[in-house]
C-alpha positions in Angstrom: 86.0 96.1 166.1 84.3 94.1 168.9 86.4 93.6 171.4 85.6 89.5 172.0 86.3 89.4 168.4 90.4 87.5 167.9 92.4 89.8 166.2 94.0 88.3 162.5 97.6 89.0 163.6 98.9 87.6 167.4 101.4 90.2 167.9 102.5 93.3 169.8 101.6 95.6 166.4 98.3 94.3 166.3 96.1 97.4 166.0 99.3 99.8 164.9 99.1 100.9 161.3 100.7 98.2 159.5 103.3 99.6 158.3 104.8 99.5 161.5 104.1 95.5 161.3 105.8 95.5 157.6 109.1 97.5 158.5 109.6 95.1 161.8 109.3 92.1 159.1 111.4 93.9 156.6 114.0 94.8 159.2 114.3 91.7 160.7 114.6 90.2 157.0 117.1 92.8 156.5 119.1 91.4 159.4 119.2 87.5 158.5 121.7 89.3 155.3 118.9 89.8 152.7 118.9 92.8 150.2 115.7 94.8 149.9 114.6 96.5 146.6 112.3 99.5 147.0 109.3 99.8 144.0 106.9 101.8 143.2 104.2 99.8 141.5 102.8 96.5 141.1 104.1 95.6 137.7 107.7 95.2 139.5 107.7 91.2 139.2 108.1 89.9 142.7 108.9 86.5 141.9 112.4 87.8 140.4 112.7 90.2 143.4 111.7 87.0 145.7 114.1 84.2 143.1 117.1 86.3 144.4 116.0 85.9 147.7 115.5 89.8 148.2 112.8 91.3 149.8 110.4 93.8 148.1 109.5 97.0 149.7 106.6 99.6 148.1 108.0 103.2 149.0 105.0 104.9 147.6 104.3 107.1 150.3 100.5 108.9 151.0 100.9 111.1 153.9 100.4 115.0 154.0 102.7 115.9 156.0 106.0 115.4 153.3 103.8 117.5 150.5 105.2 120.7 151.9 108.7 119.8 151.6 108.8 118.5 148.6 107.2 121.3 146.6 110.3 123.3 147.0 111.4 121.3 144.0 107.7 119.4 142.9 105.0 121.5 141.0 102.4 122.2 143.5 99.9 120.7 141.0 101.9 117.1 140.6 100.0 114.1 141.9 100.0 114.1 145.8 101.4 110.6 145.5 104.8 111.7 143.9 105.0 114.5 146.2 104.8 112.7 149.2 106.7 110.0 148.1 109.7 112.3 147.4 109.2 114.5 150.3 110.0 111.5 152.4 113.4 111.0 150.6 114.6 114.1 150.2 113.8 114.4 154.2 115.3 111.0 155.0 112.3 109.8 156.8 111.2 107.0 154.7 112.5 103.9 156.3 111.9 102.1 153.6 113.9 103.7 151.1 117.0 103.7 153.4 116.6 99.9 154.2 116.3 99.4 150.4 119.4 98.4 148.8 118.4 99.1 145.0 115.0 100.7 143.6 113.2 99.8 140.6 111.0 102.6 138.9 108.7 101.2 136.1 107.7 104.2 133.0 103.7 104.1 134.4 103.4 107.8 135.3 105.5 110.6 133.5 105.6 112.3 137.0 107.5 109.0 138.5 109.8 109.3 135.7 110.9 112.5 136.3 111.1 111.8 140.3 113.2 108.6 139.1 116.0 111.3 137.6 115.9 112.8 141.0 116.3 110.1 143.0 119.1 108.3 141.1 122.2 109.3 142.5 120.8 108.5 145.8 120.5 104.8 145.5 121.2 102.2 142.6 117.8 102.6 140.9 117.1 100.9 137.6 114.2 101.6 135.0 111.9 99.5 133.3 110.1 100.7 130.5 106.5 99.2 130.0 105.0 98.7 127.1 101.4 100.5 127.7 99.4 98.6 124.3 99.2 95.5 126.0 96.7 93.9 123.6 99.5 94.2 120.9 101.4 91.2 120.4 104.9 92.3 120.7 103.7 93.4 124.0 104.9 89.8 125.8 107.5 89.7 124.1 109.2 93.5 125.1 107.9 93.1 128.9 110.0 89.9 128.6 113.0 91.5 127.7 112.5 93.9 130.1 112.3 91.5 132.8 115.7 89.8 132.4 117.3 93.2 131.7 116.7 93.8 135.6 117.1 89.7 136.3 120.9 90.9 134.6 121.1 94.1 137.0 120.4 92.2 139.8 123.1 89.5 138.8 125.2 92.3 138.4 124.5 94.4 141.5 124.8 91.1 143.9 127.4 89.1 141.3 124.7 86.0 142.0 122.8 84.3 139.0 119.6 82.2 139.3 118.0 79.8 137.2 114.6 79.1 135.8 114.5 76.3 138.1 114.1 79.1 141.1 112.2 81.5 139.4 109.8 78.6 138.9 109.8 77.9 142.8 109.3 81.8 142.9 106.2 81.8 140.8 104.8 78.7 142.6 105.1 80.4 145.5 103.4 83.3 144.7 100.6 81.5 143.3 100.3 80.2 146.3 100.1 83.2 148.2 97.9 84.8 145.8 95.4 81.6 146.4 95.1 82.4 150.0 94.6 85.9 149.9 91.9 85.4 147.5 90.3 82.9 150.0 90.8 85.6 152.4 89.1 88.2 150.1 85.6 85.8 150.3 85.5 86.6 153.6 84.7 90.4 152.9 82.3 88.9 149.7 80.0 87.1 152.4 77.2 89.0 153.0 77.3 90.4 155.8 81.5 90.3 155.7 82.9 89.3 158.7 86.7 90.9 157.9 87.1 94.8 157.7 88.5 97.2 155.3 91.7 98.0 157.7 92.2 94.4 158.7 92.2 93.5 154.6 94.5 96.4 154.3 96.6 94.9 157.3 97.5 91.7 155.5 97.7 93.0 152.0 100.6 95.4 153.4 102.3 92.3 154.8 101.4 90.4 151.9 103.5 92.7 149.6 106.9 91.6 150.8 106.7 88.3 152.6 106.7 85.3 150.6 107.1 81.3 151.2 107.3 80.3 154.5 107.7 83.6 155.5 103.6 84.3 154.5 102.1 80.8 154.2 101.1 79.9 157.8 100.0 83.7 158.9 97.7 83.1 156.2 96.5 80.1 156.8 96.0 81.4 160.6 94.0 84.4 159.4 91.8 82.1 157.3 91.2 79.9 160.5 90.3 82.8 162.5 88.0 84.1 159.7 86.2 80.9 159.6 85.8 81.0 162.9 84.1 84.3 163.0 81.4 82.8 160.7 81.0 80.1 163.0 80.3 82.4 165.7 77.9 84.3 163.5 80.2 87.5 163.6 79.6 90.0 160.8 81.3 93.0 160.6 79.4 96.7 160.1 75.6 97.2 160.7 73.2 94.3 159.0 72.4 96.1 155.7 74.7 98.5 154.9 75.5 99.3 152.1 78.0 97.3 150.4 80.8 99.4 148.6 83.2 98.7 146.2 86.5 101.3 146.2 88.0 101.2 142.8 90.9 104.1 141.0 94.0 105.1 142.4 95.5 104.1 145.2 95.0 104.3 148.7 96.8 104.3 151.9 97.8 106.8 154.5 96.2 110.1 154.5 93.7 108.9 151.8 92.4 106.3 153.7 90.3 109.5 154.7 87.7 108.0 151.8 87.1 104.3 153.7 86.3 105.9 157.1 83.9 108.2 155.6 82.5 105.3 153.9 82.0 103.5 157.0 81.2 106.9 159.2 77.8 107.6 156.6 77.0 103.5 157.4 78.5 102.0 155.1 80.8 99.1 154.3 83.8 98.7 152.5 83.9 95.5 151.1 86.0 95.5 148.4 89.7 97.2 147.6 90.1 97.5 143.6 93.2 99.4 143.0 97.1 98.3 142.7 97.4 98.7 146.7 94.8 96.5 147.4 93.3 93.4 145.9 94.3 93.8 142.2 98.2 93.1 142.7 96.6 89.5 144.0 94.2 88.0 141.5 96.4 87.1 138.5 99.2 83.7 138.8 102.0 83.6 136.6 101.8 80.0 134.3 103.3 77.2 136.0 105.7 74.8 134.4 105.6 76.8 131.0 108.5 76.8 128.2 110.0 80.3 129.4 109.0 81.3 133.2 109.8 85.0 132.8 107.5 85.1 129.5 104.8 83.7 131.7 105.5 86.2 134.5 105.3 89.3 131.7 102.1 87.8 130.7 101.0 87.7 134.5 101.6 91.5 134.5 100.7 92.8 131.4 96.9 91.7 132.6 96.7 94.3 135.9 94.5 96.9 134.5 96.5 100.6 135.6 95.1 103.4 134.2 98.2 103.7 131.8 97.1 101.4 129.4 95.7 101.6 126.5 93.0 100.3 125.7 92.5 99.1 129.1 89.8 96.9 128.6 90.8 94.5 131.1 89.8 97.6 133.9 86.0 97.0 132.8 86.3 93.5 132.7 88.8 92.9 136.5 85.4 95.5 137.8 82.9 93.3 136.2 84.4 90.0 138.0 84.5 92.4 141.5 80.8 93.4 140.8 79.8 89.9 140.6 81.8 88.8 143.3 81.2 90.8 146.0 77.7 92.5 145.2 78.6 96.3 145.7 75.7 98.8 146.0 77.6 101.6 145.6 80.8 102.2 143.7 83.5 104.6 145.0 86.3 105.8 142.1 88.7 107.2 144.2 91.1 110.0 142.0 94.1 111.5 143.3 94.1 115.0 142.0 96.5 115.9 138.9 96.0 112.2 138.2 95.1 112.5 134.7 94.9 109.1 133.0 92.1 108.1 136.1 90.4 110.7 135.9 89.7 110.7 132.5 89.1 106.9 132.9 86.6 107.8 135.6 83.8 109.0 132.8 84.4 105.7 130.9 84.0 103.5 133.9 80.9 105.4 135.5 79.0 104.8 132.3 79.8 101.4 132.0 78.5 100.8 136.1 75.6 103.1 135.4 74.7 101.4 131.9 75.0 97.8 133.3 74.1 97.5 136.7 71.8 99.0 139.5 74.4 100.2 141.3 74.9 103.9 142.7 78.7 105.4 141.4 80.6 108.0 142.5 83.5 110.1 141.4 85.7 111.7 144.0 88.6 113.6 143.1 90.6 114.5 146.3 94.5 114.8 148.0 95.9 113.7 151.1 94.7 117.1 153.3 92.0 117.3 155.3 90.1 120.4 153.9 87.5 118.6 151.7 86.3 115.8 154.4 83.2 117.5 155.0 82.8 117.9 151.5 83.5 114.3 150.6 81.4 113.0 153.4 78.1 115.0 152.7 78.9 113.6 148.7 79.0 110.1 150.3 76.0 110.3 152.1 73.9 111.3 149.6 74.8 108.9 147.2 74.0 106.1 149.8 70.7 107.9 150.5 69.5 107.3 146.9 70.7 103.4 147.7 67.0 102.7 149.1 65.1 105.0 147.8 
């Protein structure tokens, strides 16, 4: 980052890893007497979470250093995400988790579902089971019902009820929020971009959990700041690099690796396609429909996860990122033992290499180190054939 260049956040974490930014929010959240519920994926509706006036946290975890640990009890050859999400319980070092007053697992991942058994008697943890045929049309309807069943637990668990009324205000709020991150995401589609990978990253981890008032004018600050950059005629990475477009499972932590060897073999990462990155962002809930938490199951059933099936929707959500931000290269980033993306992976390379001029690669990797080298001479070949 050049150093004359304003950083996006004015405080003392600016530069840390931001997760050190989102626990200081959650904390301090935490202390004005509001509950925090821990989740694991992005189909948790966030607008109930928020309608409660609880705070969401994401406890999926993606470091190496908790793998060890938690193969005493994990299969060695279980998704590294699982692993090190449960090595950081079972060692107590997930702040997150102990700041989190109840969890909410959702039935994506039969690995999860097992780790949910685990974790149970540890904290109030409730299950929602999602319906993976989201074209059929009972589909709505059972995500629906799944929704107020934990709308009920939570009324239970904090003997509070809300109404549509404020789940309404909920989803107009996160409309809201999800219009100025997408104006935030144009900033990485100019060409050049003049907003990085880690700096997206940055506010998408902040994004996650703040809501309303709490999120509105960082946002609009950030936006300012971007437009000023373009005013300056700031761009960010080399003029021509290669544009590239991250899509698959997610990333964060240790597998971050992949965006740094990106942008160490010249390239730029301009886009973040996967449930920790811009995907959770670019569908609203309905506004002022018959039955708000129909229209927020509808909302959710559209994010394309790997666990559905037929996910159409995945071809078409990379289709509307191809033509939006104008990738030369396409990165599909599989977590090993990760079985429905990497069998997704063949479906979606043909699809990139059938329709478009645009170089695709499959990388199937961990959190360790040992295959960085590999991955990087991989990466740099690909980008070679870019301009050949």
């Amino acid at each position: 980052m050049d150093k004359s260049i304003e950083p996006l956040f004015n405080d003392e974490y600016t530069g840390e890893p931001p997760t050190k930014r989102l626990l200081a929010f959650i904390q301090g959240e935490r202390e004005k007497g509001k509950n925090v519920v821990g989740m694991y994926c992005s189909y948790a509706p966030s607008e109930i979470i928020h309608a409660f006036g609880m705070v969401p946290a994401v406890l999926c975890a993606f470091s190496n250093g908790t793998i060890k640990i938690a193969e005493e009890t994990l299969p060695a050859n279980l998704c590294p995400l699982i692993k090190s999400s449960y090595g950081f319980i079972v060692s107590d070092t997930c702040p997150f988790f102990s700041l989190s007053d109840i969890i909410i697992g959702e039935t994506t991942c039969d690995g999860k579902k097992k780790m949910f058994e685990l974790i149970s008697e540890k904290k109030p943890l409730h299950v929602m089971d999602l319906p993976q045929l989201p074209d059929e049309k009972e589909a709505v309807l059972n995500w629906a019902l799944m929704i107020r069943k934990m709308k009920n637990y939570f009324q239970d668990m904090l003997k509070k009820e809300i109404s549509d009324e404020e789940i309404e205000k909920a989803i107009k709020d996160t409309n809201r929020k999800n219009t100025l991150m997408g104006k935030i995401f144009d900033y990485a589609a100019m060409s050049p971009p003049v907003i990085s990978w880690a700096e997206q990253y940055d506010i998408i981890a902040l994004a996650q959990s703040a809501a309303g008032e709490d999120i509105y004018p960082k946002l609009e600050d950030i936006i300012a700041k971007l437009e000023n950059r373009v005013e300056s005629g700031y761009c960010y990475g080399r003029e021509g690099a290669p544009r590239v477009l991250v899509t698959g499972c997610p990333i964060g932590g240790d597998a971050a690796k992949i965006y740094k060897i990106i942008e160490d073999a010249g390239g730029v990462v301009v886009a973040l396609d996967s449930c920790m990155g811009m995907k959770m962002f670019r569908n609203n809930a309905e506004e002022e429909s018959d039955d708000p938490i129909v229209s927020i199951s509808k909302k959710y059933l559209k994010i394309p996860c790997s666990c559905m099936t037929p996910n159409k929707r995945r071809i078409e959500e990379l289709d509307n990122f191809i033509e939006k931000f104008k990738p030369d290269m396409i990165v599909d980033f599989v977590l090993q033992a990760c079985h429905s993306y990497n069998i997704e992976s063949h479906k979606i390379g043909r699809h990139v290499r059938d329709k478009y001029d645009i170089q695709f690669l499959k990388i199937v990797s961990d959190y360790s180190e040992s295959d960085i080298e590999q991955i990087r001479t991989r990466v740099e070949a690909t980008m070679e054939k870019i301009n050949a």
